[in-house]
ChimeraX commands (.cxc) that place a marker at each C-alpha (Angstrom):
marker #1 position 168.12,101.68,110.03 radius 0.5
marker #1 position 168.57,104.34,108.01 radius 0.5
marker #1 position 166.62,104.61,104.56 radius 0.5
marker #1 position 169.56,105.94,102.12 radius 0.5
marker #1 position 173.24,105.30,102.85 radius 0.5
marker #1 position 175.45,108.68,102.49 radius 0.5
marker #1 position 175.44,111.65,101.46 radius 0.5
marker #1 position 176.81,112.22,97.44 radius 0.5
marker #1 position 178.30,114.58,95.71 radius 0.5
marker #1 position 176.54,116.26,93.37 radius 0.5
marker #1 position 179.34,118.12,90.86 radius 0.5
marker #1 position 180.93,114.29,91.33 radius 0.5
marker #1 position 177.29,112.62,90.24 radius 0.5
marker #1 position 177.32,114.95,87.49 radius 0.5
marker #1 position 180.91,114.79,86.53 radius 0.5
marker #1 position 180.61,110.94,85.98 radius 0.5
marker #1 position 177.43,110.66,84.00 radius 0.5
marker #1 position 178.96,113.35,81.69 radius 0.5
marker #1 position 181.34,111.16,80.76 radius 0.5
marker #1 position 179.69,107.98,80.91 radius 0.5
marker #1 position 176.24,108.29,80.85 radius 0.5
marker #1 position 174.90,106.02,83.27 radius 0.5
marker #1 position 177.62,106.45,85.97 radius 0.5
marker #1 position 176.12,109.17,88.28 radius 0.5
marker #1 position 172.99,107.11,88.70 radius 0.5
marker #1 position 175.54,104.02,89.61 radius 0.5
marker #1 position 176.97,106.29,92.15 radius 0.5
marker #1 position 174.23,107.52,93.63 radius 0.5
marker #1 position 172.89,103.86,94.17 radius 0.5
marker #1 position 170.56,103.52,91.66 radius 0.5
marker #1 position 172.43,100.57,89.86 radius 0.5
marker #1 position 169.64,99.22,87.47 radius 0.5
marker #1 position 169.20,102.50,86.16 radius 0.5
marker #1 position 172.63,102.98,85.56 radius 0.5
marker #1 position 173.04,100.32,83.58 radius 0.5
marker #1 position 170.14,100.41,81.17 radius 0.5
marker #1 position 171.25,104.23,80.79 radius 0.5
marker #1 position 175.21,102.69,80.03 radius 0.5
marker #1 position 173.23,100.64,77.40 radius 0.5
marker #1 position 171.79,103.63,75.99 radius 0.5
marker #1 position 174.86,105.64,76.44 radius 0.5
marker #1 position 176.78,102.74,74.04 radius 0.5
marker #1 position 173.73,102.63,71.50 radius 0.5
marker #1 position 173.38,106.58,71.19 radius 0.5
marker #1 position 177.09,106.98,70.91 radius 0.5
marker #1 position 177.06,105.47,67.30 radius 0.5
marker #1 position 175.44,109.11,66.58 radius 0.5
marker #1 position 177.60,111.01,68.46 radius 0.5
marker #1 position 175.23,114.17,68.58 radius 0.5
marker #1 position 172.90,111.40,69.96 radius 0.5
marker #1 position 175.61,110.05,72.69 radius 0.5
marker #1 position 176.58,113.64,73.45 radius 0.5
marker #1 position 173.00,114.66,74.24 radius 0.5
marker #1 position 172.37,111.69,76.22 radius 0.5
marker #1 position 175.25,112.35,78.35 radius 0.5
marker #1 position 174.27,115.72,79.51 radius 0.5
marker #1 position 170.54,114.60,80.24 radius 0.5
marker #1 position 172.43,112.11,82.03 radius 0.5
marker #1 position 174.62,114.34,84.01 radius 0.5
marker #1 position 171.76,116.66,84.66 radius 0.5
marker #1 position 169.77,113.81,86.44 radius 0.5
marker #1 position 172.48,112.28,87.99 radius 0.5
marker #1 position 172.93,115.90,90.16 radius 0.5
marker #1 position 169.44,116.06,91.08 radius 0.5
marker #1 position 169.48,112.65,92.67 radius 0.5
marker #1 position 172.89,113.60,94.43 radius 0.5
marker #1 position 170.77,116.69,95.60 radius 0.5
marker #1 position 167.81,115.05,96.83 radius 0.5
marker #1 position 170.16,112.45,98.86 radius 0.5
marker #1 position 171.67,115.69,100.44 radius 0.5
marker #1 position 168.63,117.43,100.98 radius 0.5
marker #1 position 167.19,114.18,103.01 radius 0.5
marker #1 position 170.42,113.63,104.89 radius 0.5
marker #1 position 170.48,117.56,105.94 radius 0.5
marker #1 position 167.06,117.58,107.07 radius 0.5
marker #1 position 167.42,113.88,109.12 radius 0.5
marker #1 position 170.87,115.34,110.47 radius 0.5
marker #1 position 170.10,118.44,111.54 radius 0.5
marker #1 position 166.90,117.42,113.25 radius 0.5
marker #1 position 168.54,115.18,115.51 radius 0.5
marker #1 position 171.02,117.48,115.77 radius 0.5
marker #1 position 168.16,120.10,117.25 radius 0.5
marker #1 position 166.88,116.84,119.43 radius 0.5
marker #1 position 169.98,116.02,121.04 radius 0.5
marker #1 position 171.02,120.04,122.28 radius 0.5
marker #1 position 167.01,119.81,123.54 radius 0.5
marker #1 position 167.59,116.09,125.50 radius 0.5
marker #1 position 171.14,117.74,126.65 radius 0.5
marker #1 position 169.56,121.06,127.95 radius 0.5
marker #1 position 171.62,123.20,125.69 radius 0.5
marker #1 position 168.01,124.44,123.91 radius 0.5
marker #1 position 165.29,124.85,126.02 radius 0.5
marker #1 position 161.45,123.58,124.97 radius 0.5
marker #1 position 160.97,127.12,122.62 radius 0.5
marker #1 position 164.07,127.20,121.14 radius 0.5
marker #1 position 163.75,123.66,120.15 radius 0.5
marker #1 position 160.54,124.32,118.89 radius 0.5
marker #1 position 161.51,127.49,117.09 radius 0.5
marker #1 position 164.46,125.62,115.18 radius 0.5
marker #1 position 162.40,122.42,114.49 radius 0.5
marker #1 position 159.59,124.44,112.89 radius 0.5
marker #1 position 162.41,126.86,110.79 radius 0.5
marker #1 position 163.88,123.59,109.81 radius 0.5
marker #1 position 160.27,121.94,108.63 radius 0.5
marker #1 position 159.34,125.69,106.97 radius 0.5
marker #1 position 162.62,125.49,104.72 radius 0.5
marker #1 position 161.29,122.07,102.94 radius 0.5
marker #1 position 158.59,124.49,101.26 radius 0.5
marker #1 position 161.88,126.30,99.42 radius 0.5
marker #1 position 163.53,123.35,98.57 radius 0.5
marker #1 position 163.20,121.08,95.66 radius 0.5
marker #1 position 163.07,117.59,96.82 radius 0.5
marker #1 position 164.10,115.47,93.54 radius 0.5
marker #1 position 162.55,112.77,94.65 radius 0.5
marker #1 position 159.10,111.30,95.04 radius 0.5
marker #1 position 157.46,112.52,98.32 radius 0.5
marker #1 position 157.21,109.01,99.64 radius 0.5
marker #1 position 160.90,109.03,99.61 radius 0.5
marker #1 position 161.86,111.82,101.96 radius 0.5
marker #1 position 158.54,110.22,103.79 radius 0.5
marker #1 position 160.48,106.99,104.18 radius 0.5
marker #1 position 163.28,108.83,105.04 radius 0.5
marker #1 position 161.80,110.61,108.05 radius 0.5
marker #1 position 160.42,107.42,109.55 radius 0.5
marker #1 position 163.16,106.96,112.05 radius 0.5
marker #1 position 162.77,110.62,113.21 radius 0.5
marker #1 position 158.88,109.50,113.99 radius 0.5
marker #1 position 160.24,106.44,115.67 radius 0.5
marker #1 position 162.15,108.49,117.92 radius 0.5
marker #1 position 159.61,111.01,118.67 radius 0.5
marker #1 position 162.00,113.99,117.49 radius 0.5
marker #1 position 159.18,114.61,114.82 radius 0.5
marker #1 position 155.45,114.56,116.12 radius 0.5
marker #1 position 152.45,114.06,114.18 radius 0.5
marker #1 position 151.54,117.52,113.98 radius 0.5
marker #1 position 155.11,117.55,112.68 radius 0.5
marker #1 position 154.37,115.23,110.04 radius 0.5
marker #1 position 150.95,116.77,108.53 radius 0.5
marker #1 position 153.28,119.97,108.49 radius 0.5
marker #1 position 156.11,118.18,106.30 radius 0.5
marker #1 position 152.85,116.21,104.03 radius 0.5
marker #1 position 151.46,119.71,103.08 radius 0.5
marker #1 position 154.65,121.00,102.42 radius 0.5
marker #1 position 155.65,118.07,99.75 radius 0.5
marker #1 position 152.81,116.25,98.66 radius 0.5
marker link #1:1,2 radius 0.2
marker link #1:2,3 radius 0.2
marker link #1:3,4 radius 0.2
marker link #1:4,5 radius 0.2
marker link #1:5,6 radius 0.2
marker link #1:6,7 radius 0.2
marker link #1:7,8 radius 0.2
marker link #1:8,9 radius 0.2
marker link #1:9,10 radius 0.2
marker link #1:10,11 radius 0.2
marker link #1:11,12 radius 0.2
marker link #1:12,13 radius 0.2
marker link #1:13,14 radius 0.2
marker link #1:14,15 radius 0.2
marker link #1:15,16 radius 0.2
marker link #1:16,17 radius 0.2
marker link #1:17,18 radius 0.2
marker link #1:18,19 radius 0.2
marker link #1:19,20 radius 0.2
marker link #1:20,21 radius 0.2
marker link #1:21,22 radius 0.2
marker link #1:22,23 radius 0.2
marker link #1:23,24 radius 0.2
marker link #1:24,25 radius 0.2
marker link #1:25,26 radius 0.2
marker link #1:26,27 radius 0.2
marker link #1:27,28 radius 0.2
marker link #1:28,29 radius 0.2
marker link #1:29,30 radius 0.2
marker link #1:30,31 radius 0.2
marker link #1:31,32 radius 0.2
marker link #1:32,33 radius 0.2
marker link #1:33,34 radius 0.2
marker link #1:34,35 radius 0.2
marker link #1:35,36 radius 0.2
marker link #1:36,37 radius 0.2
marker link #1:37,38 radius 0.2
marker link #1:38,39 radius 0.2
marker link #1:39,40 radius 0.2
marker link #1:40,41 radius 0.2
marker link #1:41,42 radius 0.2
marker link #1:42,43 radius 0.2
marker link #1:43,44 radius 0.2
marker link #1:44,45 radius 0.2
marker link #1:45,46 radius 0.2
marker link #1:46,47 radius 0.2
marker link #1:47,48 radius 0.2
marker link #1:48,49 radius 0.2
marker link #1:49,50 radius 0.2
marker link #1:50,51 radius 0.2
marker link #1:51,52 radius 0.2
marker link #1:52,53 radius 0.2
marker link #1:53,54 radius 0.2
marker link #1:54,55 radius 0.2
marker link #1:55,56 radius 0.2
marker link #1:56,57 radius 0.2
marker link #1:57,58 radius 0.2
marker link #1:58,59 radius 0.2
marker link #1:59,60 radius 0.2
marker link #1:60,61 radius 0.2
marker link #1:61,62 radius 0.2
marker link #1:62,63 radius 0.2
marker link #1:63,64 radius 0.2
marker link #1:64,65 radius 0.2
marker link #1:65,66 radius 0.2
marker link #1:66,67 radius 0.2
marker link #1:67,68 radius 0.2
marker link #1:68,69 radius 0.2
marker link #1:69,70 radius 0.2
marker link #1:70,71 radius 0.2
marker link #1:71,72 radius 0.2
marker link #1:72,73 radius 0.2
marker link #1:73,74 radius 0.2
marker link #1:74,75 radius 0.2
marker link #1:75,76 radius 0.2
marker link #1:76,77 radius 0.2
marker link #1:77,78 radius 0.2
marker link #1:78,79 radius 0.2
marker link #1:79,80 radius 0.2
marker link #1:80,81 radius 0.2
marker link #1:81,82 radius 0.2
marker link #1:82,83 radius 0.2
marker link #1:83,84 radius 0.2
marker link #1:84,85 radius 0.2
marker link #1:85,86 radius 0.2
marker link #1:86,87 radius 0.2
marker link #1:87,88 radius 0.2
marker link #1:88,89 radius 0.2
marker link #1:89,90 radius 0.2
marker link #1:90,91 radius 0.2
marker link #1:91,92 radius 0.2
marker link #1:92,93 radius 0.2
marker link #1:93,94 radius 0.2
marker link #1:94,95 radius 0.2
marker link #1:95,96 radius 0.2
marker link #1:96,97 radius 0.2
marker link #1:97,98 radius 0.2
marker link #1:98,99 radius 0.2
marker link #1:99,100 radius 0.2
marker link #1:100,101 radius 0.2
marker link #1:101,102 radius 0.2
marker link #1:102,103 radius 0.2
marker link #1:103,104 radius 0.2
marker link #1:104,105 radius 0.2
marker link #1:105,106 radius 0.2
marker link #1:106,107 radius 0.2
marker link #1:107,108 radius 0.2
marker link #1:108,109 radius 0.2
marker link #1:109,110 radius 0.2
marker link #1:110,111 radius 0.2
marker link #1:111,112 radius 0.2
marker link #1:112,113 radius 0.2
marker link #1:113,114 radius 0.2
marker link #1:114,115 radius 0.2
marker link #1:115,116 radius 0.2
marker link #1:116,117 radius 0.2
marker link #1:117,118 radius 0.2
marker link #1:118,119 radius 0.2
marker link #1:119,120 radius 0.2
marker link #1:120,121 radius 0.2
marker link #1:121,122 radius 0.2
marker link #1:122,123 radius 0.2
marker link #1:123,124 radius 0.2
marker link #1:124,125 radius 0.2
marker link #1:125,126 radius 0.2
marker link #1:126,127 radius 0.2
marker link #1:127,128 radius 0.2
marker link #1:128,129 radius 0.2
marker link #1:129,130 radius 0.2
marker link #1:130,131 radius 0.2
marker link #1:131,132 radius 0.2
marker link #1:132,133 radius 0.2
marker link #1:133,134 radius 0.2
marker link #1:134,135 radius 0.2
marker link #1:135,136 radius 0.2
marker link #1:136,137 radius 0.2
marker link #1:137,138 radius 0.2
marker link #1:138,139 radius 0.2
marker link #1:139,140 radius 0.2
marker link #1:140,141 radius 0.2
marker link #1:141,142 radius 0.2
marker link #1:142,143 radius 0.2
marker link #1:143,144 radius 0.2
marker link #1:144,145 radius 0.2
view
C-alpha cells in the first residue's frame, strides 16, 4: 500500500498549470481541484489580466504539490533504502542509526507543502515495518506539526 502513487515533476506541474490553469493539480492527482481551477481558468480568461494571473497562482501551486510528492517519496525511499543495507549487513546498528536520524533531522529544513497528516499517512508503512520506531515518530511530529 503505498499512500501517493509516483513521484512528479515539478517544472512539468508548473509548466502545465501555466498554460492551463488547472492542469498541474490534474497531474499531480488532485483531479477535483483541477477542474474547478479549469473552470476558473475559462471564467477569468474573459479578463485576460484576470486569466493570466490565475495561471501563474496556478503554476505556482501546482510545483509545490509536485514538491511535497517528492519530498514524501525521498524520505519513504531512502529510509528503506537505509533499512535494507542494515537487514543486509552492509551498515552496521550505528551507522544505521546515524543515517536514519540525519535523514529524520533534514525534515526540519524542508518545506513539506502539504498538511502534516499527509507525510504522517505517508510514513505509516515505514511504522508497519518497524524501519521507523516510535521514538522515531515523536521525532518526525515535533519536527512538522
Amino acid at each position: 500500500m503505498k499512500p501517493f502513487a509516483k513521484r512528479k515533476d515539478p517544472k512539468l506541474a508548473a509548466l502545465l498549470s501555466l498554460l492551463f490553469g488547472g492542469g498541474g493539480q490534474i497531474y499531480c492527482g488532485k483531479t477535483a481541484l483541477g477542474i474547478v481551477l479549469i473552470l476558473i481558468d475559462i471564467v477569468l480568461w474573459f479578463s485576460i489580466v484576470g486569466g493570466v494571473f490565475f495561471s501563474l497562482l496556478s503554476a505556482i501551486h501546482a510545483k509545490n504539490l509536485a514538491e511535497g510528492i517528492s519530498i514524501k517519496i525521498d524520505f519513504v525511499e531512502t529510509a528503506e533504502k537505509y533499512y535494507k543495507l542494515l537487514k543486509t549487513e552492509i551498515y552496521s546498528s550505528e551507522e544505521y542509526s546515524e543515517k536514519k536520524e540525519s535523514l529524520i533531522s533534514t525534515l526540519a529544513s524542508k518545506k513539506l507543502r502539504c498538511p502534516p497528516e499527509e507525510f504522517l499517512y505517508a510514513i505509516i508503512p515505514l511504522k508497519e515495518k518497524k524501519i521507523l520506531l516510535s521514538g522515531d515518530i515523536k521525532k518526525i511530529k515535533k519536527l512538522i506539526l
